[in-house]
N, CA, C and O of each residue as an XYZ file, in Angstrom:
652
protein
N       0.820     -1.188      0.000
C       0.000      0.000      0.000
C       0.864      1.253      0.000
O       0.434      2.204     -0.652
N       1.875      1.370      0.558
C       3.229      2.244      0.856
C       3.718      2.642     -0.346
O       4.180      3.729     -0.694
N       3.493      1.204     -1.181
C       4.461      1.720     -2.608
C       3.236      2.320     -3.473
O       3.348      3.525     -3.698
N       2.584      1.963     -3.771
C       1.358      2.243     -4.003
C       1.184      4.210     -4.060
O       1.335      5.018     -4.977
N       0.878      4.331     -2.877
C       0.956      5.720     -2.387
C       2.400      6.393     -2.990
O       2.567      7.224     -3.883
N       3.130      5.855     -2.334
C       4.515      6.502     -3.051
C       4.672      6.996     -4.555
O       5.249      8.002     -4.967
N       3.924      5.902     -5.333
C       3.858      5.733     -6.929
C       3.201      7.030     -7.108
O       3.807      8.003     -7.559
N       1.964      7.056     -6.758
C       0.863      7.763     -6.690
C       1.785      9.458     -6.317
O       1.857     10.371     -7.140
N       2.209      9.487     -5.327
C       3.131     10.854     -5.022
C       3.770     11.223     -6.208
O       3.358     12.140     -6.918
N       4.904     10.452     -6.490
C       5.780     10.952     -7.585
C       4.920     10.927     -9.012
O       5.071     11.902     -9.748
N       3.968      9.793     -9.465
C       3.560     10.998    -10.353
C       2.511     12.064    -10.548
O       2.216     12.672    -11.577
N       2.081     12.144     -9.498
C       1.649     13.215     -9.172
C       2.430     14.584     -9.473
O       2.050     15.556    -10.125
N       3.702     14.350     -8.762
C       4.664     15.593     -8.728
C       5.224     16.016    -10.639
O       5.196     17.097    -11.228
N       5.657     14.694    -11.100
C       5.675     14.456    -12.312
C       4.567     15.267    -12.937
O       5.039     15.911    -13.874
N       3.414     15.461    -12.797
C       2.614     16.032    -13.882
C       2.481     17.103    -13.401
O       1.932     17.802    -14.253
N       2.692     17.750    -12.377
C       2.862     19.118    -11.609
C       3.697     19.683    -12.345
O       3.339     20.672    -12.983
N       5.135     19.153    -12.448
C       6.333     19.708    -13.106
C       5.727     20.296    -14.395
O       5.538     21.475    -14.695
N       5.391     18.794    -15.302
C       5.242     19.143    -16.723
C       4.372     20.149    -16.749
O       4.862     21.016    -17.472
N       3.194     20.536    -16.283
C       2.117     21.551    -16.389
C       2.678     22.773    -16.223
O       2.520     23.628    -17.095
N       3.429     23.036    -15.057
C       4.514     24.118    -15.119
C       5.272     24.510    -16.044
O       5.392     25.701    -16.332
N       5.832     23.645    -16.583
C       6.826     23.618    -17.983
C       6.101     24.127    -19.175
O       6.495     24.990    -19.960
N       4.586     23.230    -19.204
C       3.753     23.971    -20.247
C       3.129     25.120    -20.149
O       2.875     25.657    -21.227
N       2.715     25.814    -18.939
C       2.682     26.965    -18.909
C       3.687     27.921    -19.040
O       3.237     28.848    -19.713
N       4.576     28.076    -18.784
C       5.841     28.230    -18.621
C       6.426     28.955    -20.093
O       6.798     30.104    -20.331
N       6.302     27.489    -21.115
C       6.804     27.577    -22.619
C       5.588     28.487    -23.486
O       5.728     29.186    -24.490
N       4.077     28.114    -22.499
C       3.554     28.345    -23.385
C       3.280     30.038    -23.440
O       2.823     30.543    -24.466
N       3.573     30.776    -22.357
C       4.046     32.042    -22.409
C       4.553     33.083    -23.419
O       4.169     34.240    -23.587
N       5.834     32.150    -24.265
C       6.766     32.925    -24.793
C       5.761     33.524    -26.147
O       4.719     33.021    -26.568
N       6.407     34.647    -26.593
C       5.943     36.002    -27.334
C       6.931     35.679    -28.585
O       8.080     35.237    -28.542
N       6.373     35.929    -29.382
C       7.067     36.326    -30.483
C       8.979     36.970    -30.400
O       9.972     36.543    -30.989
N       8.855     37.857    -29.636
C       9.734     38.829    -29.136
C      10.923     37.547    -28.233
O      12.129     37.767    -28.115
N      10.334     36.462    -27.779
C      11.516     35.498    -27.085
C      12.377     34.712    -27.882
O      13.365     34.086    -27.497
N      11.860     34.808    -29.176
C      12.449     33.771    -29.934
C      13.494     34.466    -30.778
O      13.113     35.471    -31.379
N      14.642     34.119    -30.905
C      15.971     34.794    -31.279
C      15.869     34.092    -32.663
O      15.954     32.870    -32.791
N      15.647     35.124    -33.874
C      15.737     34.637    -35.297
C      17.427     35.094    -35.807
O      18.130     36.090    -35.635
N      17.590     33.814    -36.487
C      19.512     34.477    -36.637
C      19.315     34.041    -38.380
O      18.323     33.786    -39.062
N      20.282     34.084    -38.570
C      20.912     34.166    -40.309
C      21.712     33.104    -40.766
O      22.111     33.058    -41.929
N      22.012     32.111    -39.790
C      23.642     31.686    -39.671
C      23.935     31.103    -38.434
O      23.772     31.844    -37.465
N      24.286     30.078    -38.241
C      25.261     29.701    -37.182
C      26.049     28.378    -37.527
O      25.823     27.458    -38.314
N      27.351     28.717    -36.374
C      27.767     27.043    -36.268
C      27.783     26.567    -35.340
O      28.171     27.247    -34.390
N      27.410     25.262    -35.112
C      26.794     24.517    -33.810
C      27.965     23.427    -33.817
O      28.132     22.561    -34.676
N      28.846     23.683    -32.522
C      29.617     21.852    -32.317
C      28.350     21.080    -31.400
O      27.618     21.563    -30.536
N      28.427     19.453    -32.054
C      27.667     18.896    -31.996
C      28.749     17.452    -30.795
O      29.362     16.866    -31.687
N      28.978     17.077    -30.071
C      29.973     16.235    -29.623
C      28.824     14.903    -29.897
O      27.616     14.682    -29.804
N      30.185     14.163    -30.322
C      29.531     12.694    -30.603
C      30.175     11.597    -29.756
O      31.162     11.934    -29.103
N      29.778     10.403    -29.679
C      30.519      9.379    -28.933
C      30.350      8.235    -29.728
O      29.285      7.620    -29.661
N      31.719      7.673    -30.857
C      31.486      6.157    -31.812
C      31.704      5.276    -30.374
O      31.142      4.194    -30.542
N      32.210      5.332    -29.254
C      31.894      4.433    -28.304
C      32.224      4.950    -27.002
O      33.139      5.748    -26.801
N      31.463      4.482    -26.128
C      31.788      4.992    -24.496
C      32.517      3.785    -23.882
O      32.662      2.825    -24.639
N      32.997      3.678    -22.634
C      33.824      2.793    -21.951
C      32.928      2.450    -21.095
O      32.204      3.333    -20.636
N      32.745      0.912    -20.627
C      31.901      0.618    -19.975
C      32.393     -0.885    -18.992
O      33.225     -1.643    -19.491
N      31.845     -1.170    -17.716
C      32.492     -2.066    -17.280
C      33.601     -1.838    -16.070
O      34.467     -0.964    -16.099
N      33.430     -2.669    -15.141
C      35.028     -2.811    -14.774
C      36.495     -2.531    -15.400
O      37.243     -1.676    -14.927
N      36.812     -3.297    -16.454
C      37.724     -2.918    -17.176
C      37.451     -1.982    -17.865
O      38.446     -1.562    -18.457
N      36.377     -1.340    -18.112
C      36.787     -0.225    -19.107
C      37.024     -0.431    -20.294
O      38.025     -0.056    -20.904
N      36.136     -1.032    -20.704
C      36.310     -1.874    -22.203
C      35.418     -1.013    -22.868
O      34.604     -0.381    -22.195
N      35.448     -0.909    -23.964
C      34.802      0.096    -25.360
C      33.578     -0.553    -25.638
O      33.733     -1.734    -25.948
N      32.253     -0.099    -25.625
C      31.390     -0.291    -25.939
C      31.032      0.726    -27.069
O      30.925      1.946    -26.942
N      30.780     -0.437    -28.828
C      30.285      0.923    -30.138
C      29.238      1.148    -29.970
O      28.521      0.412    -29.293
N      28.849      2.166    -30.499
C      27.513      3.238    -30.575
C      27.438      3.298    -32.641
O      28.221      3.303    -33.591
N      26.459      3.321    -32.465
C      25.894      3.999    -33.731
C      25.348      5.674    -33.799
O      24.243      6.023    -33.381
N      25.928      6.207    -34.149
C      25.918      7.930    -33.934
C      25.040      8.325    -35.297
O      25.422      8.209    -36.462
N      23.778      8.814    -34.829
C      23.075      9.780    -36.207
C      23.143     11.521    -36.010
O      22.914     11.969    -34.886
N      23.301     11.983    -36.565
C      23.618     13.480    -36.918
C      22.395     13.686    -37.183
O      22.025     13.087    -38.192
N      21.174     14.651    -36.381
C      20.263     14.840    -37.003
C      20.253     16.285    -37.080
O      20.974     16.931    -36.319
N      19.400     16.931    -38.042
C      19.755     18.540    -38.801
C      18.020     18.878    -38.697
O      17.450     17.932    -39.240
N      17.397     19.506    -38.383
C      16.374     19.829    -38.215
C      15.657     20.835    -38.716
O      14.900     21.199    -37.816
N      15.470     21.570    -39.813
C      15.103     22.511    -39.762
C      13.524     23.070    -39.271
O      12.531     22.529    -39.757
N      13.370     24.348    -38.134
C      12.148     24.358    -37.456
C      11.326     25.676    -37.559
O      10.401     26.092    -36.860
N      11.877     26.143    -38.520
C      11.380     27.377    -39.588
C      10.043     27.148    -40.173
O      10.117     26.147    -40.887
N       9.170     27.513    -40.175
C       7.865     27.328    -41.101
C       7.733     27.790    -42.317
O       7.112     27.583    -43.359
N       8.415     28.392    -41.911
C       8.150     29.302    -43.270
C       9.334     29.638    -44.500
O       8.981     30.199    -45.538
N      10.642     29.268    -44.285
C      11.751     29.524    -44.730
C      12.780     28.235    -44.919
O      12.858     27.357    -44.060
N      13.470     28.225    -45.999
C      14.505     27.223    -46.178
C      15.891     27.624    -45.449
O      16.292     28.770    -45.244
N      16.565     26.338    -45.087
C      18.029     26.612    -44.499
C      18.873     26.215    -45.374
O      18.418     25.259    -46.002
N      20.237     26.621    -45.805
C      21.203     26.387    -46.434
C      22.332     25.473    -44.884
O      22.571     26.016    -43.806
N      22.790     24.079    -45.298
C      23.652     23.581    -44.443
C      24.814     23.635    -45.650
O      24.844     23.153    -46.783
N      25.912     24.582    -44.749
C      27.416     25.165    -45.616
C      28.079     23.705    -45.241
O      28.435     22.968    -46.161
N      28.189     23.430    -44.294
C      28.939     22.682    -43.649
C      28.923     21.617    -42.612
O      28.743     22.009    -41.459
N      29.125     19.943    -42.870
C      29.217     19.453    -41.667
C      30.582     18.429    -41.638
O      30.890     17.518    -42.407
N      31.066     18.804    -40.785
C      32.601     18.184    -40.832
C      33.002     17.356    -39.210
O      33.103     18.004    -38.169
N      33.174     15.980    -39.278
C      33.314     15.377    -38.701
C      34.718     15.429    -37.784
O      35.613     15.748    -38.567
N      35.192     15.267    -36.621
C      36.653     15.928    -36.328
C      36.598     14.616    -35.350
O      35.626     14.051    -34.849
N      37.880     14.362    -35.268
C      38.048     13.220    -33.981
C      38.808     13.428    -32.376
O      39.051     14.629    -32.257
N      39.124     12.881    -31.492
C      39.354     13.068    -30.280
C      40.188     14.456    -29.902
O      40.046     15.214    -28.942
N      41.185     14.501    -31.114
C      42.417     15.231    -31.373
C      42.332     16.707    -31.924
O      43.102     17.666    -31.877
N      41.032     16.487    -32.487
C      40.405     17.965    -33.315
C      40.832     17.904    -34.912
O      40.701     18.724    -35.821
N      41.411     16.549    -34.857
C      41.723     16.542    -36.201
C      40.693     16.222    -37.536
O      40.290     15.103    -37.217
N      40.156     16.480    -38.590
C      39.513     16.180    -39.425
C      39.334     14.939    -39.834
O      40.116     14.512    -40.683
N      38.401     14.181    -39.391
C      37.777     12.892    -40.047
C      37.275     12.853    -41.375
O      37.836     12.166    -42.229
N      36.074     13.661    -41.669
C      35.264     13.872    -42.753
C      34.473     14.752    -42.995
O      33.545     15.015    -42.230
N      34.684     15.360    -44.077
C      33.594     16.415    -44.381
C      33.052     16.056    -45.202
O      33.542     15.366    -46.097
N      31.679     16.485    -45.123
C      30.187     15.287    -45.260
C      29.891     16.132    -46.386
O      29.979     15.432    -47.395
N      29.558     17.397    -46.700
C      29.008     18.128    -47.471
C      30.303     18.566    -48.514
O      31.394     18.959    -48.101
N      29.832     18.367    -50.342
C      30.844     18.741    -50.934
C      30.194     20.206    -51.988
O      30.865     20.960    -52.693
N      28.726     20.216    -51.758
C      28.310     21.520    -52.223
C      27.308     22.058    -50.951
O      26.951     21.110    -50.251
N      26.868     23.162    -50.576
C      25.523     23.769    -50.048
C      24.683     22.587    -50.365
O      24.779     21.904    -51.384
N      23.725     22.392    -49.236
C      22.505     21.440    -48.953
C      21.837     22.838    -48.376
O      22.281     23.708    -47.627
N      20.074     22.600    -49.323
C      19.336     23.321    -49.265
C      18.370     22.409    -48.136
O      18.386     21.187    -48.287
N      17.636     22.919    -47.150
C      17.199     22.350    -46.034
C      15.511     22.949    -46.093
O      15.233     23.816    -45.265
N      14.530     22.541    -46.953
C      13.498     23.189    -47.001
C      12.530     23.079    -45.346
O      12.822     22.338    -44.408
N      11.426     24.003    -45.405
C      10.455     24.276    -44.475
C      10.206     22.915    -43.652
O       9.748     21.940    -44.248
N      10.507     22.852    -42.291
C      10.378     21.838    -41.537
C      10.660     20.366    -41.972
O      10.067     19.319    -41.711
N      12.057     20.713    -42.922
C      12.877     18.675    -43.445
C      13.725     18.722    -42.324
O      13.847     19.510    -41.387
N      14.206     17.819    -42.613
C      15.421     17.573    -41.808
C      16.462     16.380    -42.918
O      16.013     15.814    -43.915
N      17.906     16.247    -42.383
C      18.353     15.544    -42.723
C      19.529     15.044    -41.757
O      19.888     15.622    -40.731
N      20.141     13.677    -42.361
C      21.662     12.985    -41.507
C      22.203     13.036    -41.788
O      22.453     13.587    -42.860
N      23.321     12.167    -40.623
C      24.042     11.783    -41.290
C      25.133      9.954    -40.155
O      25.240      9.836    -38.934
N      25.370      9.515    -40.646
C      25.214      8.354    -39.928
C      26.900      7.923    -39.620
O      27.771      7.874    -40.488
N      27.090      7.632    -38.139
C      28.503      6.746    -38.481
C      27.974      5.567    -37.796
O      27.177      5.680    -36.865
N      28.493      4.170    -38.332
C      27.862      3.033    -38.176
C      28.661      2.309    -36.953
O      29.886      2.431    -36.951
N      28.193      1.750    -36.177
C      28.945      0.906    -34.842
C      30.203      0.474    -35.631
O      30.163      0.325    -36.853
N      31.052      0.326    -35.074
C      32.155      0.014    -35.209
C      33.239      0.857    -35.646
O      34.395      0.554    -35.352
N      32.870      2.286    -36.581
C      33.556      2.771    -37.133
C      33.985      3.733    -35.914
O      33.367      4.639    -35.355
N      35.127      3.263    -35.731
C      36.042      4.127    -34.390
C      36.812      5.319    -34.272
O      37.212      5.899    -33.262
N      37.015      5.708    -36.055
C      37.980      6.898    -36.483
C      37.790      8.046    -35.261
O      38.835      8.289    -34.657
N      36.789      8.662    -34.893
C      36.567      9.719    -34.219
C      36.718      9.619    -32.689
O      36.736     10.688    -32.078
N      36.833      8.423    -31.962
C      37.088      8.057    -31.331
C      35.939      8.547    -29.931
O      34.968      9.259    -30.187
N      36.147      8.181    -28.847
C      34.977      8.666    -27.811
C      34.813     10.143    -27.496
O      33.913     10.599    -26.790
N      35.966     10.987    -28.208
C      35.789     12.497    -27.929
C      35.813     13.164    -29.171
O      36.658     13.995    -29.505
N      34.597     12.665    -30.023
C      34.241     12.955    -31.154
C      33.983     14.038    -31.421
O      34.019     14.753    -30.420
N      33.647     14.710    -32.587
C      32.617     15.695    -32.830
C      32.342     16.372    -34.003
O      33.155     16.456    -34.923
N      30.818     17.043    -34.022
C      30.749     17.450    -35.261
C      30.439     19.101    -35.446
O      29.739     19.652    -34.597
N      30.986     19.880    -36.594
C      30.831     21.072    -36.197
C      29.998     20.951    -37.586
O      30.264     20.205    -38.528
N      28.643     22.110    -37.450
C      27.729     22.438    -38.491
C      27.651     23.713    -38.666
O      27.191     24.361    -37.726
N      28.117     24.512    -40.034
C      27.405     25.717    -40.157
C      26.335     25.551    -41.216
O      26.429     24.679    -42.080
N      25.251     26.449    -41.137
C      24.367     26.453    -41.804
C      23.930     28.286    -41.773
O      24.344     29.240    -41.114
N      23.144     28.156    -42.592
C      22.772     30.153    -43.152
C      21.627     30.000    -43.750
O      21.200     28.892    -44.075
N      21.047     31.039    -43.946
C      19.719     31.544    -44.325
C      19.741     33.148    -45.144
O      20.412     34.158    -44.928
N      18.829     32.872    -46.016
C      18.794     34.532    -46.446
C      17.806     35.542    -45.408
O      17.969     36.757    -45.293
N      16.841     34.797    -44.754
C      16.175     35.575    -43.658
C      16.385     35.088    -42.612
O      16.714     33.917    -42.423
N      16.198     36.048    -41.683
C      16.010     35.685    -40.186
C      14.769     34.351    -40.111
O      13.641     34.226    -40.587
N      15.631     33.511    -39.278
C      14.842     32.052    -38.985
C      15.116     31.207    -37.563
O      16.035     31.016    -36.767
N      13.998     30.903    -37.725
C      14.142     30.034    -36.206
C      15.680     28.985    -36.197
O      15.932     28.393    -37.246
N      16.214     28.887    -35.531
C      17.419     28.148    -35.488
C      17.035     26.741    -35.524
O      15.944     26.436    -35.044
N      17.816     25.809    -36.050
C      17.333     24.279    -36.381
C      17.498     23.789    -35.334
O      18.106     24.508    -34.541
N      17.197     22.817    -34.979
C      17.983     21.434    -33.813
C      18.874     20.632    -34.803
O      18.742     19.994    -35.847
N      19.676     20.930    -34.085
C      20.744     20.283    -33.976
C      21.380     19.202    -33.152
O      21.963     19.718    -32.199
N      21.488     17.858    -33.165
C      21.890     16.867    -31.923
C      22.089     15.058    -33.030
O      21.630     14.550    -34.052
N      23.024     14.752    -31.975
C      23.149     13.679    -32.112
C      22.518     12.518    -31.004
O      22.381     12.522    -29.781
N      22.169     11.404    -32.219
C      21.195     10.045    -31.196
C      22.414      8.952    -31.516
O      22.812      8.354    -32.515
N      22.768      9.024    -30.162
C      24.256      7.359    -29.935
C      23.121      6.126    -29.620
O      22.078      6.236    -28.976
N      23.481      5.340    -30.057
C      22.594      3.964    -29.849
C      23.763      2.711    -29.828
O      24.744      2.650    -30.569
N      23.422      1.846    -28.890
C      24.491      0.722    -28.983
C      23.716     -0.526    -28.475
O      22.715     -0.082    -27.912
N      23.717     -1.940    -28.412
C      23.452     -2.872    -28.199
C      24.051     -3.991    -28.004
O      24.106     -4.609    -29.067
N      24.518     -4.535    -27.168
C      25.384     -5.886    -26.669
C      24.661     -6.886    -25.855
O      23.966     -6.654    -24.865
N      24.909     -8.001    -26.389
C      24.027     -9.321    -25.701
C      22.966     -9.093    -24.591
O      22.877     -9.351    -23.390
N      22.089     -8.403    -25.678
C      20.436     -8.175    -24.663
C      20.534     -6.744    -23.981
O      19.534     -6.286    -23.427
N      21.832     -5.968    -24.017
C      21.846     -4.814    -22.870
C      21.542     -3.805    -24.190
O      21.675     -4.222    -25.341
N      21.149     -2.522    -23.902
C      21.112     -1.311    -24.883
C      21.328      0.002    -24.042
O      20.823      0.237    -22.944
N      22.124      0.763    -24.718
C      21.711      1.671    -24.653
C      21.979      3.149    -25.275
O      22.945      3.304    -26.023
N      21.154      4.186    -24.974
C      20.641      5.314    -26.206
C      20.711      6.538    -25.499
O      20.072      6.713    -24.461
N      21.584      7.551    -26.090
C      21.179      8.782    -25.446
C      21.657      9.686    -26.845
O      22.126      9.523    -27.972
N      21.150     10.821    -25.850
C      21.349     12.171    -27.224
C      22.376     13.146    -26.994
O      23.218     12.595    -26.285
N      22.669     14.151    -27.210
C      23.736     14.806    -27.257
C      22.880     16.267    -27.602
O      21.739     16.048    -28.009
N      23.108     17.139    -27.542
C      22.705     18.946    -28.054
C      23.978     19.069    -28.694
O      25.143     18.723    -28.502
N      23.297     19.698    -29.527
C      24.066     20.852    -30.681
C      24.381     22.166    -29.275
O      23.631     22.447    -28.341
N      25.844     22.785    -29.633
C      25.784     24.145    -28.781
C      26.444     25.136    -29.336
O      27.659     25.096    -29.144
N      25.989     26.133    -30.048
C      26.022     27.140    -30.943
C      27.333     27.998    -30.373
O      27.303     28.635    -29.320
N      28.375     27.911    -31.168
C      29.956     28.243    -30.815
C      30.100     29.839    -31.486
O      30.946     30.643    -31.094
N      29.018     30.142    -32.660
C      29.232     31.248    -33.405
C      27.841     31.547    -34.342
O      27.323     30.651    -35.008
N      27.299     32.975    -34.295
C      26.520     33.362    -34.937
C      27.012     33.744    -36.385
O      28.173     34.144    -36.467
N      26.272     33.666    -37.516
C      26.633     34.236    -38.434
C      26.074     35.297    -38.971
O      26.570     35.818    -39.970
């Protein structure tokens, strides 16, 4: 009955929070939302984390996702260039401008195993606009799986430079 009640408490508190949060967001004005032209976002990735006692390498499958959240306007992605532990250049993904129309999105994928970038990965994105536009999301989804165990997390894009 204890746990019961307990359950009952926390999500209780749980939907307290979120209602807050939605009032909260649902506030913002026109005037809160920062329209830019341009930015570049480092994105940090992880092709594998260390896991275990020993500290043994567990791969990830890393997706690059590009978001554009503009309604009304296309994004130009200049640039996405892959860099590894060292800061050194892995790959650059884009060999002309990618046009990013009204709410697409696009990837970009490194597959489990591929280790080049190593656990202190990362990706830097610039992208531009001819008008002021809502800024995209930007983030990476790591995913990994080993005999029955999984696991998945995300990463944020964090905007290093306006353009």
């Amino acid at each position: 009955m204890k746990e019961i009640r307990g359950l009952r408490l926390i999500t209780g508190t749980f939907l307290v929070l979120m209602m807050v949060g939605a009032l909260d967001s649902a506030g913002l004005t026109a005037e809160d939302i920062k329209l830019v032209r341009g930015q570049t976002v480092y994105v940090p990735i992880y092709s594998h984390i260390y896991s275990g006692v020993k500290g043994r390498p567990f791969d990830l499958t890393v997706t690059l996702s590009i978001r554009n959240t503009d309604p009304q306007h296309p994004i130009t992605i200049v640039a996405v260039k892959y860099y590894d532990s060292d800061g050194k250049l892995v790959k650059d993904y884009i060999d002309a401008p990618l046009q990013l129309n009204v709410l697409a999105s696009t990837r970009y994928v490194i597959t489990e195993g591929e280790n080049a970038g190593g656990s202190g990965a990362n990706f830097m994105v610039t992208w531009k606009s001819e008008k002021d536009v809502n800024p995209p999301i930007i983030e990476a989804v790591m995913i990994g799986t080993r005999s029955g165990q999984g696991i998945s997390f995300v990463s944020q894009g964090q905007v290093v430079k306006v353009h």
